[in-house]
C-alpha positions in Angstrom: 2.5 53.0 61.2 2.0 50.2 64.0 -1.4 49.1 64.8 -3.2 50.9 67.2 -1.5 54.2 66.4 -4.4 56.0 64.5 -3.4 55.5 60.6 -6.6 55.0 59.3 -8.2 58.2 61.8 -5.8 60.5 60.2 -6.4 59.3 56.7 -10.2 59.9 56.6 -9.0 63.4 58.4 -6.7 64.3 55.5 -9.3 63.1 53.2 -12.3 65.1 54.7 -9.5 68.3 54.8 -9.0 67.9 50.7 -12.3 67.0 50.2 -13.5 70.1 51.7 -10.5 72.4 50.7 -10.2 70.9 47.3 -13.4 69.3 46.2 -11.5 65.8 45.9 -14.1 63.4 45.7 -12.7 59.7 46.5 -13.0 55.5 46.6 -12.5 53.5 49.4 -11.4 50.4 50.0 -10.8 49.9 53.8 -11.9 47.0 55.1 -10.2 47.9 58.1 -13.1 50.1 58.5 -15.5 47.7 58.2 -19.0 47.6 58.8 -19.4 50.5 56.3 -21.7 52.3 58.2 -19.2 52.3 61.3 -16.8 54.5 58.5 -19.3 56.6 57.4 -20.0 57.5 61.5 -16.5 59.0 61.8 -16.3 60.9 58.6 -20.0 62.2 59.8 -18.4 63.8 63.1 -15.7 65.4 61.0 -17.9 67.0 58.5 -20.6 67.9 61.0 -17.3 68.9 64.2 -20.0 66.7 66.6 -20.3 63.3 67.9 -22.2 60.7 66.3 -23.4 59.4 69.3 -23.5 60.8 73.2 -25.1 64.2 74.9 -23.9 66.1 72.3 -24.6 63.9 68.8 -25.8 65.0 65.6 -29.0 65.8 65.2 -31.5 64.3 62.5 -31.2 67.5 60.2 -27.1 67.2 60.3 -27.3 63.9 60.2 -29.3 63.6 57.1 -26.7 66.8 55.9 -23.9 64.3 56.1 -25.3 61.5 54.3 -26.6 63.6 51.2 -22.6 65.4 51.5 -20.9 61.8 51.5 -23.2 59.8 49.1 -21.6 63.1 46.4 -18.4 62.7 47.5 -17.1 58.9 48.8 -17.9 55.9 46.9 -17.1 52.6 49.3 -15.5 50.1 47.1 -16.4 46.5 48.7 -16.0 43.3 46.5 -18.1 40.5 47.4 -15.5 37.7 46.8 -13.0 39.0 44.6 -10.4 41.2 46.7 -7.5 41.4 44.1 -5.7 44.1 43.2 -6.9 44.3 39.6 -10.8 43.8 40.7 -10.2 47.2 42.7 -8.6 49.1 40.0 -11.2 48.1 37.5 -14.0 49.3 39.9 -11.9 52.0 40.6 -11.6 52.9 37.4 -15.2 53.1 36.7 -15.8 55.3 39.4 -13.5 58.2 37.6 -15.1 58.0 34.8 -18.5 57.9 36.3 -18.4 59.9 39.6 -14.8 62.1 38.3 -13.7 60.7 41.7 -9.6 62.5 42.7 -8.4 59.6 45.0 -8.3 56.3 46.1 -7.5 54.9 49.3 -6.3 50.8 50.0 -6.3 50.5 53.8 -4.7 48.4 53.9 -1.8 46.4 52.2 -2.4 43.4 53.6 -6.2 43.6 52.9 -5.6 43.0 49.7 -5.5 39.3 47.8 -1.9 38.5 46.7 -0.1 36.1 44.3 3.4 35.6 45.9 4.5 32.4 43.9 7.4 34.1 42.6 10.0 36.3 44.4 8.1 38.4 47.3 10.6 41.3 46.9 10.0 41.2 43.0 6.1 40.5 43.4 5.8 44.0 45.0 8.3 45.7 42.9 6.2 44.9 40.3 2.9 45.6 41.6 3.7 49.2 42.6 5.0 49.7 39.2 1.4 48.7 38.4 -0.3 51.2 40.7 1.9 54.2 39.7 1.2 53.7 36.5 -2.5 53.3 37.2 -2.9 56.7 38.8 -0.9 58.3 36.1 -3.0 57.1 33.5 -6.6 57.3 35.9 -5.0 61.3 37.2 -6.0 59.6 40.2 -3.9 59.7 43.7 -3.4 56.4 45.7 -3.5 56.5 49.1 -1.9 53.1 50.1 -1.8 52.3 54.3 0.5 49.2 55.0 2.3 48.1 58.2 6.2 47.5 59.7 6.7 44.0 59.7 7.1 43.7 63.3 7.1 46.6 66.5 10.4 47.7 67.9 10.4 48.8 71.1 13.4 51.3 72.9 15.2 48.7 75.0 15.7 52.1 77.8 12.5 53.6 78.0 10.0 50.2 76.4 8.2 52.8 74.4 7.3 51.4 70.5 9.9 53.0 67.8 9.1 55.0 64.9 8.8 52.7 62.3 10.6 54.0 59.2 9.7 53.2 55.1 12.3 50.5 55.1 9.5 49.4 57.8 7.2 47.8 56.0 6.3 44.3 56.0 7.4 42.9 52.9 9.9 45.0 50.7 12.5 48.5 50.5 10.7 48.8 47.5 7.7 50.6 49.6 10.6 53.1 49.9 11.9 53.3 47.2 9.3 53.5 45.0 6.6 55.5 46.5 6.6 59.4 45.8 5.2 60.6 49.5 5.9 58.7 52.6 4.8 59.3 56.2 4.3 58.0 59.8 1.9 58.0 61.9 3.0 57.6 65.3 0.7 57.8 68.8 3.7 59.4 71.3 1.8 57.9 74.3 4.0 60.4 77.0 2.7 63.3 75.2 -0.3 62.1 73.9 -0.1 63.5 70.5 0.0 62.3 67.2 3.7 62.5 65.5 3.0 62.7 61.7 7.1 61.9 60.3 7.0 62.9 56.8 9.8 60.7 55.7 9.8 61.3 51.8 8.8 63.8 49.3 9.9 63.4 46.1 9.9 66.6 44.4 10.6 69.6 46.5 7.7 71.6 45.4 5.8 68.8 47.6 6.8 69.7 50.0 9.7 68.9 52.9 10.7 66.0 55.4 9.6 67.0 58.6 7.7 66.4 61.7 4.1 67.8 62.4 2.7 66.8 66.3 -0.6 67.2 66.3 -3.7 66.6 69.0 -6.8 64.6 68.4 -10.1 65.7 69.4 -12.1 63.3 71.0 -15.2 64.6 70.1 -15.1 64.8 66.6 -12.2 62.5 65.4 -10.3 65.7 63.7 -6.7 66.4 64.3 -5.0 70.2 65.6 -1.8 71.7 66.6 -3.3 74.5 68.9 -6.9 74.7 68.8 -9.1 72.3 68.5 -11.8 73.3 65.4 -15.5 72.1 66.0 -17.1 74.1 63.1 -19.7 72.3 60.6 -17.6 71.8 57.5 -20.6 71.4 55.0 -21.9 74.7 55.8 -18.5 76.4 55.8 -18.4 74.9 52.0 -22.1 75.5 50.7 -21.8 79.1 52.5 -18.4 79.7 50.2 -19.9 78.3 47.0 -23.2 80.5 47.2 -20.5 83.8 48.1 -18.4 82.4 44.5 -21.4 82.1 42.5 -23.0 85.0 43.6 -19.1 87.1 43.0 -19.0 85.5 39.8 -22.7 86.2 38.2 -22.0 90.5 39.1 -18.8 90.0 37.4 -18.8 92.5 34.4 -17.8 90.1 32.1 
């Protein structure tokens, strides 16, 4: 997606949603979230469905709920000096074996230290090769945010375009070799967030589609009708004690 247009919001959203649903625990590396503690703010207000800051804020008990929830869960990945790809997978790498973490996220592409002294094109053939091979050897997922190499905008109505896959600053091969691919897109006459699944690789993925979706302000989480402000972590905890509690009367 273009700058601007909320990539990085709805990735911690979808990460808090299979964190929550699915008990995927993750590693970040997203420097375009940087200071770290500005990140952890926003996944605190989807967690906790209130502001971090304002009339209405978290309070020091929820707060301190948050921080216990995320310290278990999302592992910041922030290399003093060495910003390579490889430096990232090793620490990556560590983490699953230490923390059993699900998923990674790069935000973003261009955040990342490259080597293009041979063919550009080849250069990232090559190094998504690397990663796919990476996650099927880690079981890890790689979420991977990158950008079109420059904005199109409708000559009729000077609105930006909807970037596409073949989009992205630096090679088709972001198309054509990545198994999932979608856009985020900010549609700023309706104000909602167009998600454009453009790939899926095997059908029991899933479909190519569109999903519009609102944002909610006050808590930084996405919804198609109504807007959901409940406190996540309780939701979970509340679940887990119901499962264990099912699953000690069990008669067997």
């Amino acid at each position: 997606g273009v700058p601007g247009h909320g990539k990085s919001e709805f990735l911690d959203f979808i990460s808090a949603k299979l964190n929550i649903n699915h008990g995927w625990k993750f590693a970040m590396y997203s420097p375009e979230n940087y200071p770290l503690q500005l990140h952890f703010s926003k996944y605190a207000e989807k967690f906790i469905g209130k502001p971090f800051s304002g009339a209405e804020k978290l309070n020091p008990m929820e707060l301190r709920l948050a921080k216990n929830y995320f310290e278990n869960n999302f592992y910041f990945i922030k290399p003093e000096s060495d910003f390579s790809l490889d430096n990232i997978m090793d620490k990556v790498k560590q983490l699953v074996k230490q923390k059993g973490i699900d998923a990674f996220v790069i935000d973003a592409w261009n955040k990342i230290e490259h080597n293009y002294s041979t063919n550009e094109t080849k250069y990232i053939s090559e190094v998504l090769d690397k990663l796919a091979l990476f996650c099927e050897s880690n079981m890890v997922h790689l979420f991977l945010v990158a950008h079109p190499t420059k904005v199109m905008k409708d000559k009729k109505t000077g609105l930006i375009e909807v970037p596409n896959l073949y989009s992205i600053s630096g090679s088709a091969n972001f198309y054509n070799k990545t198994s999932n691919g979608i856009t985020v897109y900010l549609n700023r006459q309706t104000q909602k967030t167009e998600v454009h699944i453009q790939k899926v690789k095997f059908k029991h993925w899933g479909q190519v589609g569109l999903v519009e979706l609102f944002w909610n302000r006050l808590n930084g989480r996405y919804y198609e009708q109504c807007p959901d402000n409940d406190n996540w972590i309780n939701n979970v905890e509340q679940s887990q004690m119901i499962l264990e509690s099912a699953t000690n009367d069990a008669p067997f």
